[in-house]
Structures are given as structure tokens and as C-alpha cells.
C-alpha positions in Angstrom: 0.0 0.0 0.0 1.6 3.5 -0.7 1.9 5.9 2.3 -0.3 8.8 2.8 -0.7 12.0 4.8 -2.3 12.6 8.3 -1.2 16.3 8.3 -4.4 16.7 5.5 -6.9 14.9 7.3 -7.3 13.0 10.1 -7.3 8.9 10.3 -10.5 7.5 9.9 -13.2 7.4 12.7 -12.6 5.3 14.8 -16.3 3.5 14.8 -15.3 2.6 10.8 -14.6 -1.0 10.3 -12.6 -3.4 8.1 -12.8 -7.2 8.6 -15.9 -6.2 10.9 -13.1 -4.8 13.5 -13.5 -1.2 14.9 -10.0 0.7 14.9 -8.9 -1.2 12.1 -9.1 1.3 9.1 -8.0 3.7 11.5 -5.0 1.8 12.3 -4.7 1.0 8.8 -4.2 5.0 8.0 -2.0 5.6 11.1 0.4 2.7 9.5 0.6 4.0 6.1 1.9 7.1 7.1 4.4 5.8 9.0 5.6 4.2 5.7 8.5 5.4 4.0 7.1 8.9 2.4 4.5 9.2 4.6 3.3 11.8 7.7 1.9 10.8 10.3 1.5 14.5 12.1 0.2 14.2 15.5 -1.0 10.7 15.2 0.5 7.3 16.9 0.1 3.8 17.1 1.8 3.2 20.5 0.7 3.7 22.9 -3.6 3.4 22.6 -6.8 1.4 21.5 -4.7 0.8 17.7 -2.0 -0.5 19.6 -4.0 -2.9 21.8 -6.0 -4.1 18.6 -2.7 -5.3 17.3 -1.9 -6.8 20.2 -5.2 -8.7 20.1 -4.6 -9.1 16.0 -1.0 -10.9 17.2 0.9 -8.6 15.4 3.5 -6.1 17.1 3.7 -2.3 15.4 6.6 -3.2 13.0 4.8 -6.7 11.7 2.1 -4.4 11.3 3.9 -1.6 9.5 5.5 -4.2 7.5 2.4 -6.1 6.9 0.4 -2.9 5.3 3.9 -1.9 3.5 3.0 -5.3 1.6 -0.6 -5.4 1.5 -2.3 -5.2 -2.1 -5.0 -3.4 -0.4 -7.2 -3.4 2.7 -9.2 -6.6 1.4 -5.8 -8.2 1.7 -5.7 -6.8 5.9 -9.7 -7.5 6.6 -8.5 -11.2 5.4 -5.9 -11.5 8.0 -8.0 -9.6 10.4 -11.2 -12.5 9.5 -8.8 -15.5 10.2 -7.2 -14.3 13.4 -10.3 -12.8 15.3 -13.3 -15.3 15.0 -17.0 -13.3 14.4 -17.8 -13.5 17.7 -14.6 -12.3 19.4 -14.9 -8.9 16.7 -18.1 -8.5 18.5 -16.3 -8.6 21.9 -13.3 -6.3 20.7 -15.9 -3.7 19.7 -17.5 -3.6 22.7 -14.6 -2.9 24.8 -13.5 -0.3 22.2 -17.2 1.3 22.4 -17.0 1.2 26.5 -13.7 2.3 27.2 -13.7 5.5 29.6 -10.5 7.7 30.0 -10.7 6.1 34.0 -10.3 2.8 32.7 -6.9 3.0 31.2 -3.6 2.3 33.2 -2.4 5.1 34.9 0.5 5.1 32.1 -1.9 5.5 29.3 -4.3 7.4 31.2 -1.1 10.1 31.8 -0.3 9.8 28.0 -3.6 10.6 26.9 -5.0 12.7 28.8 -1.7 14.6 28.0 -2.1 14.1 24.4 -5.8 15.6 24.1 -5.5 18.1 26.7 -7.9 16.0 29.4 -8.1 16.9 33.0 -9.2 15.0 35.4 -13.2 16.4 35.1 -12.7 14.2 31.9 -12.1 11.0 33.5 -15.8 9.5 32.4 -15.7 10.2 28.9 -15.2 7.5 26.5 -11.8 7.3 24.9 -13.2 6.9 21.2 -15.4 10.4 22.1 -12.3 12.1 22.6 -11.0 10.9 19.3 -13.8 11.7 17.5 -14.0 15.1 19.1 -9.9 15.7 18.3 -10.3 14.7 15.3 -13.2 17.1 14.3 -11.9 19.7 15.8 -8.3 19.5 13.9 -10.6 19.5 10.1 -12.1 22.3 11.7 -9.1 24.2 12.7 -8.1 23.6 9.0 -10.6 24.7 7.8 -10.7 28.0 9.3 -7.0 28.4 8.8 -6.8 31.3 5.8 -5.4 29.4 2.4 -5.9 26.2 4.2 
């Protein structure tokens, strides 16, 4: 796959699917601009819910890097994705990704990102992939109203 850009819009939402997994397109656009020749801006892997999901995918950032470096497409990735995570487990992972409040990371991650999105502690209750969403939105939007942007 070819490397792209994050600096001109954000990675996918992360409620989008591919192999019926949450994250997964997300963490597909976050690994393609990590490629050679791409940006990734602001956004990471590790730590977060895209690395966990490759944890629970068995692969490790660089297998994962390296695997979307050699990927065709994302057909090829949602194949991989359909043989390692049985239907009813991709139910399961979504759920957790849906449920997961700020308070229920470890306190390392919970430092990292409530550093990383500007969180204080009055934020503790909102859902992770809210925050996301949020970011993101407001970064198009900050583009947006940026003059020549």
C-alpha cells in the first residue's frame, strides 16, 4: 500500500470498520503514514486502543507496518483480520472499544492521553473513542478556518 498524509486529514473514525473490526481502518491510516514517504503528524500507534488491537490481531507495530507496506489493499488486511479474530470475538473487541472510559486505562496510558488531548481530570468519564472523535473534528475544523488552508 503506498503511504499517505495525516497532516491533511485525520485517520478514519474510529467507529469505521474493516474485517468487521472497529480501529482497524484507523490503524490502517495511522500505519501508512508511518511508511517510508508518509506523515503521520500528530498521530501514533503506540501507545492506545490501535495498539491494543494489534496486540489482540497478534501482530507487534513493526509486523504491522511491515504487513500494510505489503498489503495489495485493505481486502488483503480485513482477510488476515477475519482468520485471526473469530466473528464472535470482533463483537467482543468492539465492545470494549465502544465502553472504554478515559478512567479505565492504566495510569500510564491514562497520563499519555490525557496529555495528548489536553484532558483533566473532570474528563475521566468520557469515552476514549469520544475524545478521538472530538480531536479529530476539531483538527478538520481548525483547517478549515485556517486562511489558504
Amino acid at each position: 500500500m503506498r503511504p499517505t498524509s495525516l497532516r491533511r486529514r485525520p485517520p478514519r473514525d474510529p467507529r469505521a470498520r474493516l474485517g468487521g473490526l472497529m480501529m482497524l481502518p484507523r490503524t490502517v491510516d495511522k500505519a501508512r503514514a508511518l511508511l517510508p514517504g508518509g506523515d503521520p503528524g500528530d498521530y501514533a500507534i503506540t501507545p492506545g486502543l490501535s495498539a491494543w488491537l494489534l496486540g489482540e490481531l497478534g501482530f507487534t507495530e513493526p509486523e504491522f507496518l511491515e504487513f500494510v507496506r505489503r498489503a495489495a489493499d485493505e481486502q488483503e488486511i480485513a482477510a488476515v483480520a477475519l482468520t485471526r479474530v473469530p466473528p464472535e470475538g470482533r463483537e467482543c473487541l468492539n465492545a470494549f472499544m465502544r465502553s472504554v472510559r478515559v478512567c479505565d486505562l492504566t495510569p500510564e496510558h491514562r497520563a499519555h492521553f490525557t496529555r495528548a488531548h489536553a484532558l483533566g481530570p473532570e474528563h475521566d468519564e468520557l469515552l476514549v473513542i469520544d475524545v478521538l472523535i472530538d480531536d479529530d473534528r476539531d483538527l478538520v475544523n481548525s483547517r478549515i478556518a485556517l486562511p489558504g488552508a
